[in-house]
C-alpha positions as CSV (number, residue, x, y, z in Angstrom):
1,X,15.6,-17.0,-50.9
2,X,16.3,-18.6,-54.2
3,X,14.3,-21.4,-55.2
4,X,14.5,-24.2,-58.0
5,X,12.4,-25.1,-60.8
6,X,12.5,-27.4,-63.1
7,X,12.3,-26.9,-67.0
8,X,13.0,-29.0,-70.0
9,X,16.6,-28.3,-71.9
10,X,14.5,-27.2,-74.5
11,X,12.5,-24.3,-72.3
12,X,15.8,-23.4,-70.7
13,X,17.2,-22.8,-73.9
14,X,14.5,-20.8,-75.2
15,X,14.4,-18.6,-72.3
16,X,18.1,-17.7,-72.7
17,X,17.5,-16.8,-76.1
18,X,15.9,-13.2,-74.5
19,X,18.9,-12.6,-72.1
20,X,22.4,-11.7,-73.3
21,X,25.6,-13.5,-71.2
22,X,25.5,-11.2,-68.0
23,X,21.9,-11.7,-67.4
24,X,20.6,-14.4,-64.9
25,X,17.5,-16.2,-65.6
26,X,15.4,-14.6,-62.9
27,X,16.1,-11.3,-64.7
28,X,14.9,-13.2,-67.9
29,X,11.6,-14.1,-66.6
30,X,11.4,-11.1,-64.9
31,X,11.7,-9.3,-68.1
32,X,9.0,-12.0,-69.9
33,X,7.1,-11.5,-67.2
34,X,6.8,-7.7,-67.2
35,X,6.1,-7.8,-70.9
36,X,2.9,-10.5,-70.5
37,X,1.5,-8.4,-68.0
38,X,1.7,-5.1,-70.3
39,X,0.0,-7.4,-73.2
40,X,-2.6,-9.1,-71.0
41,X,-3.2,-5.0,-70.3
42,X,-3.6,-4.4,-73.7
43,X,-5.9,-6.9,-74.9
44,X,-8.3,-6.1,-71.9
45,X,-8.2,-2.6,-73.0
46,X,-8.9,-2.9,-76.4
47,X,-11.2,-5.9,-76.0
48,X,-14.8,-5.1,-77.6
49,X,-16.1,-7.4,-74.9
50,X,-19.3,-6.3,-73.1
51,X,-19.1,-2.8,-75.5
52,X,-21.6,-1.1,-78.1
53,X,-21.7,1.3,-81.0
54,X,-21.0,4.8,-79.7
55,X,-24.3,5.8,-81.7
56,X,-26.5,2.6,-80.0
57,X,-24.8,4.6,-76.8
58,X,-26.3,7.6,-77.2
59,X,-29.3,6.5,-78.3
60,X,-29.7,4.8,-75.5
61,X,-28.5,7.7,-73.1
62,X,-30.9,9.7,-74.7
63,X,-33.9,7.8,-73.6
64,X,-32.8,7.3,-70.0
65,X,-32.0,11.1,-69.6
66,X,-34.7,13.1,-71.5
């Protein structure tokens, strides 16, 4: 069931610009959509968040498994 939101002229206008004539703006943010997912993917996977050195790694696997 379609819905309606409301954006600025300005937003509306933006959003169009990554749709060609024959696309409809749900297909639009659809598209957006699917492409902040893959980056929000991305920067989790190559976030150095909550990592170490590969050498402090083994180091420290060394001493827990000797």
């Amino acid at each position: 069931m379609p819905t309606t939101i409301q954006l600025s002229k300005e937003t509306k206008k933006l959003i169009s610009t990554f749709g060609s004539k024959e696309d409809t703006y749900d297909t639009i943010i659809r598209r957006l959509y699917k492409l902040a997912v893959k980056e929000q993917l991305k920067e989790f996977l190559l976030s150095s968040e909550g990592t170490m050195p590969i050498d402090e790694a083994i180091k420290k696997a060394k001493k827990k498994w000797q």
